[in-house]
N, C-alpha and C positions, 0 to 999 in steps of 0.2 A: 504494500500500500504506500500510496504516496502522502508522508505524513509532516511536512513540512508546513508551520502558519507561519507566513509572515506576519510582525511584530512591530510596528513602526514608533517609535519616541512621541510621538504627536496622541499615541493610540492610550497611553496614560500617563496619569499626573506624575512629574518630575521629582524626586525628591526635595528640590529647592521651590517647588511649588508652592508650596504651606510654610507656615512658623512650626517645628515638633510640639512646641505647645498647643498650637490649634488642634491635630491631630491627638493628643492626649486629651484634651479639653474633650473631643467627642466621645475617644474610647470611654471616658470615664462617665459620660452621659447615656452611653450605649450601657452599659454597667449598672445604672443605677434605674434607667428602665426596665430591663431586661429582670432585675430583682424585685422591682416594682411591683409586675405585673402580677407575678408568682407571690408577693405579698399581700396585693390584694384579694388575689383568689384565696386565701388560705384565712388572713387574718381582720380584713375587711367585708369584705362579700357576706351578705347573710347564707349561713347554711343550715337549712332547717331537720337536714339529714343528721347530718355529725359526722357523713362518711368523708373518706378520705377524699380532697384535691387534687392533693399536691402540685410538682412542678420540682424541676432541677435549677434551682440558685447556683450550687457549685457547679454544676457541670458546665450551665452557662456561662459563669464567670472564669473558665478556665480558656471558654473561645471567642471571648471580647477583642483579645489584642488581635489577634488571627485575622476574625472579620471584618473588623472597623479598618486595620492596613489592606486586606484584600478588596473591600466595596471603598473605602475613598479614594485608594491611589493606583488598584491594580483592572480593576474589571472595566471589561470594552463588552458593548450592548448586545454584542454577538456571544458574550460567552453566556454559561448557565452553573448553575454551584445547586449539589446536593448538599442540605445543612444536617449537620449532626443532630440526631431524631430531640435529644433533651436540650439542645442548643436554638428550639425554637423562639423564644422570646426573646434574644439576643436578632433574630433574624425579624420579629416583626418590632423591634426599638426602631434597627435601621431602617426599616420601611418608613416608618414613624417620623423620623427625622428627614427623610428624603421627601416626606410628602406623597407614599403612598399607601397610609395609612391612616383613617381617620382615628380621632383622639375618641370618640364614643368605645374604641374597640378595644383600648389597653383595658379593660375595667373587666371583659369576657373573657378570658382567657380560660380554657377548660369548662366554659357555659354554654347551655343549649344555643345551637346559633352562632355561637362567639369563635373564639380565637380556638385552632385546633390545638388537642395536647402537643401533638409535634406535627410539622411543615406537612401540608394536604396543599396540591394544586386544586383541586378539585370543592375543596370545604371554605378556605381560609379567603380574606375578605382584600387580602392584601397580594402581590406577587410572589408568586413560591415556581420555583422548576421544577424543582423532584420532590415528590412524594415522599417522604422517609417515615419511618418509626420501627420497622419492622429489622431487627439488628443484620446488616451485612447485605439485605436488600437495597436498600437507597443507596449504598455506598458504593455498591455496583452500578447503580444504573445509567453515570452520565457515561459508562464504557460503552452502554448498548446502543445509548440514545448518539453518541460520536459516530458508531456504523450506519443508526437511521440515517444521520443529517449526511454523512458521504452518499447514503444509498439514494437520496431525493437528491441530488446532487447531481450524479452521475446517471438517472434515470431521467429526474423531471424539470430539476434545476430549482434554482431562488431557495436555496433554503441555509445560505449565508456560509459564515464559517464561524472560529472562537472556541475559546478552550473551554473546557469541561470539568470543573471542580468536582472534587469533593472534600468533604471536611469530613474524618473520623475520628471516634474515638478508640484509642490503643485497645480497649477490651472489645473493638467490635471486629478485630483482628480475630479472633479467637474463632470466629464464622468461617466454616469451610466455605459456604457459597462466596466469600470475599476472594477466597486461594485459588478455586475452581475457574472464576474469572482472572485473575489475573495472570494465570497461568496456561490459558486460553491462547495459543499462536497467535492466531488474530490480532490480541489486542497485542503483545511489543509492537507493532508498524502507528498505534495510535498516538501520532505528538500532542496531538492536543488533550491530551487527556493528564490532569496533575490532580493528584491528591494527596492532601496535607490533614496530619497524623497527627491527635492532641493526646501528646504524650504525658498525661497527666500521673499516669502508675497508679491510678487506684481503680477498681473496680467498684461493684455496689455494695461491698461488705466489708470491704478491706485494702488496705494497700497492698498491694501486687507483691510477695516478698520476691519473684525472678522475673522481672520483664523481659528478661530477653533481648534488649532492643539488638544490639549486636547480627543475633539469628535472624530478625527481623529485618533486616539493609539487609543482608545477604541474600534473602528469599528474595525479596523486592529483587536485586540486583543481580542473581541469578535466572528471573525471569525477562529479564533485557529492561531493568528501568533506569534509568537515571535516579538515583540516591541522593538526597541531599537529607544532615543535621545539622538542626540548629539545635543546641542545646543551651550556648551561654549566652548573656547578653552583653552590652556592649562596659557595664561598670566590672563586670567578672573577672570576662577579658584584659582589660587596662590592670588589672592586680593581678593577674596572671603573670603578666610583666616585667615586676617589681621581682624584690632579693624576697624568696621563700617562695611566690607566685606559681614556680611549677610544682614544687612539691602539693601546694593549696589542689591544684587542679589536677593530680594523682590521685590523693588523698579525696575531694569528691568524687571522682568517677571511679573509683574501688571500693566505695563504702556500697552497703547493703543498701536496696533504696529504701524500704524501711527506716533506718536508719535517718536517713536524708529526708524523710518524709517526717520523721520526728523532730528534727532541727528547725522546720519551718514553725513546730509549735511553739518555742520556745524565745526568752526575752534573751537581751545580749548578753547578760551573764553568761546564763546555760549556753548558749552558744561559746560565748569565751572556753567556756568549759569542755565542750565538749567535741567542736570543730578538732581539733589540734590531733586528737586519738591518744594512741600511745606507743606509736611508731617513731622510729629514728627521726623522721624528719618533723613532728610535733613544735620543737622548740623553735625552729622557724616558720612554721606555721602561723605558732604562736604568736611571736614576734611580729609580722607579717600585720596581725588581725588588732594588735596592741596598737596599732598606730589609727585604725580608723576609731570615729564616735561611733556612738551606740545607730543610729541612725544610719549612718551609711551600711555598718556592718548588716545588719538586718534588711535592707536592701539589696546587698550585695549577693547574701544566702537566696533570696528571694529573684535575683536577677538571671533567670530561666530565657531562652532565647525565644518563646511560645512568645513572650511575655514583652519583648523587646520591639518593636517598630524599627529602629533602624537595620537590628540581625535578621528582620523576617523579610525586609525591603530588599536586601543583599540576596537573601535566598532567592526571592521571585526573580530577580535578576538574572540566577542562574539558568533558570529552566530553560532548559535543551529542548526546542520543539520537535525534533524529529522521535523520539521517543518516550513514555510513557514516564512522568517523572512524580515522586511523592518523597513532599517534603517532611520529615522528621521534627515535629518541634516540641519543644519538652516545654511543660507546661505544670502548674499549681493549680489542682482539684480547687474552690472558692478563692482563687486569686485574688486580693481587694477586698474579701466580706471577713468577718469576725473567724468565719468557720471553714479557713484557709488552710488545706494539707488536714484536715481532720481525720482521720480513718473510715470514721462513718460518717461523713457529712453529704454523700451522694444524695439522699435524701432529706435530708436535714433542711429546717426553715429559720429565717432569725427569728429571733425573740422582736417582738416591738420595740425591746430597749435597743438589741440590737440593730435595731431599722433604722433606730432614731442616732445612729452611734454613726452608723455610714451615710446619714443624710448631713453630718453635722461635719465628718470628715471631706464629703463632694459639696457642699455648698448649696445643699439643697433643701426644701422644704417639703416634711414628710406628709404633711396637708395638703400638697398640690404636688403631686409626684411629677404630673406630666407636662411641666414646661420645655418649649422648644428654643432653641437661641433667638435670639433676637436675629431679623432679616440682615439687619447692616453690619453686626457684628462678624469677625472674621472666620466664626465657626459656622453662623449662619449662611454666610458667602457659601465657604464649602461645600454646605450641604447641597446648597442650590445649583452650584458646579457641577457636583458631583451628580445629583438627579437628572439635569440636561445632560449628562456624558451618557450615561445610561437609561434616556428614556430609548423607550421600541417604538417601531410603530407598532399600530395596530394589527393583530394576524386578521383577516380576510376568509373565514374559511370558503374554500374550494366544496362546490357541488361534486359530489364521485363520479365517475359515468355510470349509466344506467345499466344494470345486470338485466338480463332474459331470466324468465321464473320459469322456464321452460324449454328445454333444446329441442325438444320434438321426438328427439328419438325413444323406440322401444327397446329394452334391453331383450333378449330372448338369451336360449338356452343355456348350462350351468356356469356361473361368475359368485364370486365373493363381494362382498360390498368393500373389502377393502382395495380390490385392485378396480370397482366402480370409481375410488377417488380420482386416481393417475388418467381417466378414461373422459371423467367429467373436467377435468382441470382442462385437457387436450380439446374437448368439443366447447369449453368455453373460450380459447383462442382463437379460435374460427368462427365462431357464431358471433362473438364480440371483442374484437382485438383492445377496444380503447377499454373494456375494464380488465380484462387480461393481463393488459399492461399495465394495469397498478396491484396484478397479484405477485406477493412475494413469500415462497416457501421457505420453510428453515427445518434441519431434520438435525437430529446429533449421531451424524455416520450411521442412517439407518435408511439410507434413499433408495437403495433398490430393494431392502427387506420391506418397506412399506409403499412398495408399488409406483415407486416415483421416478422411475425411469425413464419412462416415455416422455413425461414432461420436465424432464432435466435434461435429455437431448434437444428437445426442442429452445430450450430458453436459457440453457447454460446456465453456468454457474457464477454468482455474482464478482466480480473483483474490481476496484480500481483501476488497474492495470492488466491489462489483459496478459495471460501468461499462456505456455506454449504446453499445447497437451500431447505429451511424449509420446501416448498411444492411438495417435487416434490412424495412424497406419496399422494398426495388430487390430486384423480382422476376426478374432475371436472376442474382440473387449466390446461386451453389448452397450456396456452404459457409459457413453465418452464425456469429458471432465473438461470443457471447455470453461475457461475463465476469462471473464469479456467484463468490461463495465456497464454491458445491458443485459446482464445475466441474469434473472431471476428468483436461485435460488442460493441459498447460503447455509452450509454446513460447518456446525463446532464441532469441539468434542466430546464426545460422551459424558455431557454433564448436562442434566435436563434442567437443574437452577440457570443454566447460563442460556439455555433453550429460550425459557419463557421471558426473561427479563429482556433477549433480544425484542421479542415477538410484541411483549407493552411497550417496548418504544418505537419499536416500528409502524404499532396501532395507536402511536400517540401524535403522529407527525401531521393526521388533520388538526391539530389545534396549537404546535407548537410553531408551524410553516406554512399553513393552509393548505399541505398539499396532503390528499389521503391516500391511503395504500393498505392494500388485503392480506396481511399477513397470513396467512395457514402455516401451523408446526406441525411435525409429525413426530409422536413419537410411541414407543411400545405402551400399550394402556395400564401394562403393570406399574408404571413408571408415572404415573398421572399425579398418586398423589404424592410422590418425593417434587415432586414440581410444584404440585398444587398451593402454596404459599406464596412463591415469589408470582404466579399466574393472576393468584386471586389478587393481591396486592396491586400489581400492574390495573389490574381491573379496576380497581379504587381509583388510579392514580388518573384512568381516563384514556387509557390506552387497550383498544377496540383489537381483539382477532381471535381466531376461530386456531382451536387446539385438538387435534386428532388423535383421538388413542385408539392405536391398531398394533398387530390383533388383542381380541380381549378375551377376558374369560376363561372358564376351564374349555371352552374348546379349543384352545390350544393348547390339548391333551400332552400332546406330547413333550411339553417344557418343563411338565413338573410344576409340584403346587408352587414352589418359587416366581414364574412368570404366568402365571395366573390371578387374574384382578378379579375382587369380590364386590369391594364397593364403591368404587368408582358408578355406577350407575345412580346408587343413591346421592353422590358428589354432583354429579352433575343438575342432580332434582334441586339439591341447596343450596348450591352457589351464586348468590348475587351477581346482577350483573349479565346474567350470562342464560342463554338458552341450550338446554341440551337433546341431544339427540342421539337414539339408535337405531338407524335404520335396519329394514328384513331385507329389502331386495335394493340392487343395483338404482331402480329408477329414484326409490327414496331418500338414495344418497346424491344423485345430481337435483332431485326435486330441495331439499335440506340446504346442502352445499349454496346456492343459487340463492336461496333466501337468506341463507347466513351472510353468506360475501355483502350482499344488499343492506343490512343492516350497518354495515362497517365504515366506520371515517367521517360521522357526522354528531352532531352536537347532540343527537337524542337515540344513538346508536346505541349496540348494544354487544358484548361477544358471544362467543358459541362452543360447542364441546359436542365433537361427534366420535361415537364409541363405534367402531366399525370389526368386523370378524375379518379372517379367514376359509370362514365355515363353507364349502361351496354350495348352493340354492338354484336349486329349479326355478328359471325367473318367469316360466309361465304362469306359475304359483300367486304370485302377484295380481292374475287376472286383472291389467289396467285395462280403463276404458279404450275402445274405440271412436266413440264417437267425444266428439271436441267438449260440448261441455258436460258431460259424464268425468271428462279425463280432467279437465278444469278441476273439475268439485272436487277429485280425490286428490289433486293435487293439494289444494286448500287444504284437506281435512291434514294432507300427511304432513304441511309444515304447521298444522295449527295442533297436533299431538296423536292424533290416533284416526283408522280407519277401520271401516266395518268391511272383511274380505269375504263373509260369507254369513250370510240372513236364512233363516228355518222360517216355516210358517206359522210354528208354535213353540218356543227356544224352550227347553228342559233347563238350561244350562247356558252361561257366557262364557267363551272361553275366551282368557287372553295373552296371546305371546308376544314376547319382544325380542327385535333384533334375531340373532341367529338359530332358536328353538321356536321359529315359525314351521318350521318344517313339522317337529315332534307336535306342536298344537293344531295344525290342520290333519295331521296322520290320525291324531286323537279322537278332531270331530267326525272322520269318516269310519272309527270302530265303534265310535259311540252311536254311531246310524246305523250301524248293523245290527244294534240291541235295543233299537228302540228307543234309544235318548239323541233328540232333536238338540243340536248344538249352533250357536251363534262363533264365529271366529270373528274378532277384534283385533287387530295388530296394532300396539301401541306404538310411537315412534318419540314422543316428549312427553315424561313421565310429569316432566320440572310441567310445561304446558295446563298439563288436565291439573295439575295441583293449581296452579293460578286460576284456572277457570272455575272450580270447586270454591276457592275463597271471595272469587269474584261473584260468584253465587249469592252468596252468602252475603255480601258485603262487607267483606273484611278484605280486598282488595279491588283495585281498578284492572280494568280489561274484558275482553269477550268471553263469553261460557259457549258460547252458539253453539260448538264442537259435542259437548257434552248431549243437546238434545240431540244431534244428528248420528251421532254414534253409541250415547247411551240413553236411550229416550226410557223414560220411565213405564210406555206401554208396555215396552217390551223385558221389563226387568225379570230378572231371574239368576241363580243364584250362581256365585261368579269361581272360577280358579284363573288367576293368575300364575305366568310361568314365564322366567326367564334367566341367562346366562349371569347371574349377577346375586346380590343378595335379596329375598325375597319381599323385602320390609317398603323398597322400592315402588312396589302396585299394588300394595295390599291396601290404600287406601282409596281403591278403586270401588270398593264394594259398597261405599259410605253414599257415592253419587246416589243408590235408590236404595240404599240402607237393604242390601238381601245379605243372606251365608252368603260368605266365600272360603276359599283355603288359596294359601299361598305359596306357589315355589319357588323354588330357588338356589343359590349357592350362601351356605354360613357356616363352612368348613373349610380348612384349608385342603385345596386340590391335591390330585394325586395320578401320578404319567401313567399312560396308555391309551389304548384306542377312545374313539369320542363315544361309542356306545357303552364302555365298562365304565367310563367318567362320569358320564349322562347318570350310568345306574347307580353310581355310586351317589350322586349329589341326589337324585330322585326329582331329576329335570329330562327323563326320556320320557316315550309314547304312554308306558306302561304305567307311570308313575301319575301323569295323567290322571289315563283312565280310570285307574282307581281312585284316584281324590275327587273324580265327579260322580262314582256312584256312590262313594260315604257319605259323598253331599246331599244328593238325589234321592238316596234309597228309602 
């Protein structure tokens, strides 16, 4: 990838731009909002509850200095910053103070309506990029959203450039999905991408007794980034210098940080005391420290390069744009508040006296917390600077192109609905090139096992730079590996955190550029819910795309219960956000697909989750219409949740299958006609669906029921079995639509390899198992 940004001197404020006073003048404004807010939610605010608020004061105040150097003197309007999840109110001061934030909203903070607990694009009243709170998620995501803006870039265009923040906190290091991305190929080619590390050493219970940080550059560094620490600040340094100065700076960076963490609590005595150790080199230590006042000295201990404006200004300086850089900065858990370096102060609140200790230290009035500088004064200048440096325009969103809800064709004879995806992806290129071309696939190295081959020859593989595919002479290699920058599909590596997090920023690019795009992921359905966090979260965040899990189920006998998914079907009924679907046959995954992609890249959009088999299916079985609006109507019903595939003229019994043990439910209803029990077959397709229409019912939600008389009309009620590849709990609240018996099948044991009919009989989801739960029903 070509990861070079140009960086121009004009693109931000100069060091000699400001007086270091003005710029402290705000950090400490930023500081005393940011404590504010969380003060008044706690100790202001009526709560009629007594439950808890809270809000992180120290962790905020460890990323004051951080933020206020990064948004006054570093950021140009193209870049975007994930904020560290407890570092939101630090992030809505500055809003605050730039003027985009109204003052009615410092007072909400963690209130219905009000200020999110942590940074929500989608919630918060004020500008936020990324989404965060979820640990290791947000911290990831301005990597994915860096491949989005190249991918609009290199496809559709206008969608700018600018680096890609993040702010973390060292214990959010400890998240595998943080290492999974970063050690992702992909990302060493990305320069714009910097993230800077509040190395604070304390977790939420404790000071860290081994950070590591050492191990931690090396990882970074070992995965191609550029490394930079800032550990001291610039009074440290300067006594570094002096006679004893280098023993001083041994001596703290070999102490325990425990240790060091204890010193921050202490007056200049105990420090006198206990700085020095009891090492040869003490006595000039000693010496060294005899010479400053109590003042300085306790500054000095305190002088962390987190913490420094001028050591963090040298750092950003450094950053290397052609590859991935994250800056190290050590930082003091409550820097500035009373409960500074505390052990357990993660959550800790001041006391009022304390409030009133640090309002009387800033200069401020604890009655009127939220005054802004004055307009003509020199911090106010600033702010105003600094707001027109970084306003945006406004995003524009873009109309999608129109999807066909129909290609026309019939499927016939035996196919799998998962190789229907790769078949429907192909017939939507040709039917409609202009929304085609804003579908973008992503698999984690599973592109020809989930049937994506065909449409990965046709539309290549994505890259920046087109690169040279070695094979595409060896005429045995079916699936060729072209890399073009009009590629359309783009594979990681086997990490499905890193899957999805691409896939929300890819489905976030209508609102971030106005321009929309269809993301489709694919990956094995056992693997749904190890994703399902970072997916759902993207969901929140406002980033739209449709998530494939193939193959599912114990019909993929032969993997063993290890790669066999149970409840993911129920996943799909619950997820906010998001419409699921399993379709029986082939047409219902192009009819599904077509309506999903439709939904996708617009303000009132929504995503989707289609659980597809391997299972192969007689697609006569399906019995679609012929004639135009017959074919219509069942299309409706199959993306509005269920179809009636077969009507008795006096039903005994409902029978209902989904997905891939349609087969065993119509086998069902034709032995149960041999005995004289008249059968109804039902094929569900959106479990999630008929639940919305049942509460809509009811009035206890908005949307259509219509589906529900068309497919379960109350004439014709009678008493129901549900069955399908999945766990049974799924449809069982199908029987509630006309209140009859029902029984439910299903999978709620872990699977077990072999053929699909010993599987079948084992789970007690074959023909036979069936039958016999409608005549215990019936008899």
């Amino acid at each position: 990838m070509n990861s070079t940004i140009a960086i121009g001197p004009s693109d931000q404020l100069t060091s000699t731009s400001m007086k270091p006073d003005t710029l402290v003048e705000i950090e400490q404004r930023v500081l005393w909002l940011a404590t504010s807010m969380i003060h008044h939610a706690n100790r202001v605010r009526p709560n009629p509850s007594g439950l808890k608020v809270g809000g992180h004061q120290a962790s905020c105040a460890s990323m004051v200095s951080i933020m206020t150097s990064l948004w006054f003197e570093q950021l140009r309007p193209g870049d975007r910053v994930s904020v560290k999840p407890h570092a939101s109110p630090v992030l809505h001061g500055i809003n605050y103070l730039l003027g985009e934030l109204d003052e009615k909203y410092l007072t909400t903070l963690r209130e219905f309506g009000g200020l999110q607990s942590y940074p929500s694009r989608s919630k918060d009243p004020d500008p936020v990029d990324y989404s965060t709170g979820s640990v290791g998620i947000g911290a990831t995501a301005p990597i994915w959203g860096a491949i989005a803006r190249r991918y609009v870039n290199t496809q559709i265009g206008s969608a700018g450039t600018g680096r890609q923040y993040s702010l973390v906190g060292d214990a959010e290091l400890d998240e595998g999905a943080v290492w999974e991305a970063i050690l992702d190929t992909s990302v060493a080619e990305l320069g714009e991408i910097v993230w800077i590390v509040d190395m604070n050493r304390q977790s939420l219970d404790r000071v860290v007794p081994n950070i590591a940080a050492g191990r931690l550059e090396a990882m970074f560094a070992a995965a191609g980034w550029q490394v930079l620490t800032v550990k001291f600040g610039t009074l440290l340094e300067s006594l570094f210098t002096r006679t004893g100065g280098p023993a001083l700076r041994t001596r703290i960076l070999d102490m325990p940080n425990p240790e060091y963490q204890r010193l921050l609590r202490c007056d200049a005595a105990q420090v006198r005391d206990r700085l020095p150790g009891d090492g040869p080199d003490a006595a000039g230590i000693a010496s060294l420290i005899a010479d400053l006042d109590d003042d300085t000295l306790l500054k000095a201990i305190r002088n962390l390069g987190g913490h420094d404006l001028d050591a963090l200004r040298a750092a950003y300086g450094q950053i290397d744009d052609t590859r991935p850089t994250v800056i190290i900065a050590y930082t003091i858990k409550g820097r500035g508040l009373p409960t500074q370096g505390h052990p357990q102060n993660h959550s800790s609140l001041l006391t009022v006296q304390q409030y009133e200790q640090l309002a009387a230290e800033l200069g401020m009035d604890p009655a009127h917390p939220w005054a802004r500088f004055e307009a003509d004064g020199a911090a106010g200048r600033v702010c105003a600077a600094t707001a027109d440096r970084l306003r945006r325009e406004k995003v524009e969103f873009g109309t999608p192109p129109a999807v066909p809800a129909d290609i026309g064709r019939t499927p016939s004879g035996t196919s799998t609905t998962q190789a229907a995806l790769g078949r429907a992806l192909l017939d939507l290129s040709r039917q409609a090139p202009e929304a085609a071309k804003r579908v973008v696939t992503v698999s984690p190295d599973v592109s020809s096992t989930t049937n994506l081959a065909g449409w990965l020859n046709k539309v290549g593989v994505w890259s920046p730079n087109e690169r040279r595919n070695w094979f595409d002479d060896d005429a045995e290699t079916i699936m060729h590996w072209r890399e073009k920058p009009t590629g359309q599909h783009m594979e990681l590596g086997i990490a499905e955190t890193n899957l999805v997090g691409l896939m929300g920023e890819l489905g976030a690019t209508w609102s971030r550029w106005g321009q929309p795009l269809f993301p489709i992921g694919v990956m094995y359905d056992p693997f749904v819910e190890r994703a399902l966090e970072p997916w759902s979260y993207g969901i929140y965040a406002g980033g739209q795309s449709i998530l494939v899990g193939t193959p599912s189920g114990v019909t993929l006998a032969a993997e063993g219960g290890a790669h066999q998914s149970i409840k993911t079907p129920s996943i799909g009924l619950e997820q906010p956000g998001c419409v699921s679907y399993e379709p029986a046959f082939a047409i219902d995954v192009e009819w599904t697909l077509l309506d999903s992609i439709s939904r996708l890249g617009r303000p009132d959009g929504s995503s989707s989750y289609l659980r597809l088999s391997t299972r192969p299916v007689d697609q006569t079985l399906a019995a679609v219409p012929t004639d135009p609006a017959a074919r219509e109507r069942r299309r409706r019903q199959v993306v509005a949740g269920a179809y009636t595939l077969r009507r008795t003229d006096d039903p005994a019994v409902t029978l209902v299958g989904m997905g891939a043990v349609i087969t065993e439910t119509l086998t069902a209803a034709d032995r149960l006609a041999e005995q004289g029990i008249a059968a109804d077959v039902v094929c569900v397709t959106s479990p999630g669906l008929l639940f919305e229409a049942v509460q809509a019912r009811r009035g206890l939600a908005d949307g259509p029921s219509w589906i529900l008389d068309q497919v379960f009309p109350a004439g014709r009620a009678a008493p129901m079995v549900t069955v399908l590849d999945g766990h049974p709990h799924t449809l069982a609240f199908l029987t509630g639509i006309n209140h009859v018996p029902g029984a439910a099948l299903g999978v709620s044991r872990f699977g077990q390899v072999g053929s699909l009919d010993d599987v079948y009989r084992y789970h007690g989801i074959d023909t036979d198992a069936v039958v016999r739960t409608v005549l215990d029903l019936v008899d």
